[in-house]
C-alpha positions in Angstrom: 11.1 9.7 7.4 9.7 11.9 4.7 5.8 13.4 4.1 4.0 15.4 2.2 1.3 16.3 4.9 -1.9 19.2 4.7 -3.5 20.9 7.5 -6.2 22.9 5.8 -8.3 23.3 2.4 -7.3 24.6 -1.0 -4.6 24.7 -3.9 -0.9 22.3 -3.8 0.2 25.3 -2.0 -1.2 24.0 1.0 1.1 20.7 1.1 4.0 20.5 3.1 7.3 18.1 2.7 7.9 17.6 6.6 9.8 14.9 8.6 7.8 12.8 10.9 8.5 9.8 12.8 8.4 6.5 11.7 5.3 4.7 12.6 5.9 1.1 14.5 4.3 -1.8 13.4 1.5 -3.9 15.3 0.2 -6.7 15.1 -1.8 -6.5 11.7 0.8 -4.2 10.1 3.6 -4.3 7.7 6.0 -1.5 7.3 7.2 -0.4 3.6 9.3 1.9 2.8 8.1 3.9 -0.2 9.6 4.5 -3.5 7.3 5.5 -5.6 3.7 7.0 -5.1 0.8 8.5 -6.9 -1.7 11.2 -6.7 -5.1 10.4 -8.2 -8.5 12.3 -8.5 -9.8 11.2 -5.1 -6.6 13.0 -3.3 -7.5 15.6 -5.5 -10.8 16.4 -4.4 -9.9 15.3 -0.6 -6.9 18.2 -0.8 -9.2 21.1 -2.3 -12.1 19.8 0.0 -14.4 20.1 -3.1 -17.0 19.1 -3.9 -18.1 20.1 -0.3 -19.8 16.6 0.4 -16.1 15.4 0.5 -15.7 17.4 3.7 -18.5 15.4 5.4 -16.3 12.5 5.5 -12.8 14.0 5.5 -13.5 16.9 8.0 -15.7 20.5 7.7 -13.3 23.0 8.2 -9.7 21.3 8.0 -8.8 18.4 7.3 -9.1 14.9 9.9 -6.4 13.1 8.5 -3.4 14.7 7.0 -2.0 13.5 4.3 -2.7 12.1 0.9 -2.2 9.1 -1.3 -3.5 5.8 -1.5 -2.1 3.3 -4.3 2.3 3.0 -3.3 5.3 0.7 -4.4 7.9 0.3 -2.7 9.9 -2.5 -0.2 9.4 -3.7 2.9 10.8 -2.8 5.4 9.9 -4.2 8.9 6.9 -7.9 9.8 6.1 -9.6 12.5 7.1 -12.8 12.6 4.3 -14.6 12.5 3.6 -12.8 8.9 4.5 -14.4 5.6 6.1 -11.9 4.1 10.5 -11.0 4.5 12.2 -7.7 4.7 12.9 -6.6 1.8 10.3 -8.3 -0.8 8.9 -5.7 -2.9 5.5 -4.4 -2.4 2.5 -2.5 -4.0 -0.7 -1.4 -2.4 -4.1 0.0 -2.7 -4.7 1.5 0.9 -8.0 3.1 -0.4 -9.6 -0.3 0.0 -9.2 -0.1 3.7 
């Protein structure tokens, strides 16, 4: 599958389009396959690493996690059975809210 990942501080330069595995799915999880995404001021800020308290939660010199995004659309792809949700019920999400 397809990322756009960031290993370090500054300007869109810095963001990579990389392949990476695709995650599995446990027990709380559902998997869904993206089609659409958005970049919002938040990402912003967590990419250039300013203003510096930012970096007290996302990391001092580089970034902890790597990539950005939080609000997606897309379908799903892959539950657990126990879930209520099918394959291939479309989705949207807000994974800011934890």
């Amino acid at each position: 599958m397809k990322a756009i990942r960031y290993y370090r501080y500054g300007s869109p330069d810095v963001l990579e389009y990389q392949d990476i595995d695709m995650p599995a799915v446990s027990d709380n999880d559902i998997l869904v396959r993206v089609r659409a995404a958005s970049v919002n001021p938040l990402d912003w800020h967590f990419m250039r690493g300013t203003p510096y308290i930012v970096r007290a939660q996302a990391g001092l010199s580089r970034p902890k996690a790597n990539g950005l995004g939080a609000d997606l659309a897309g379908h799903v792809e892959a539950v657990l059975t126990d879930r209520k949700m099918n394959p291939g019920v479309r989705a949207a999400a807000d994974l800011s809210l934890g």
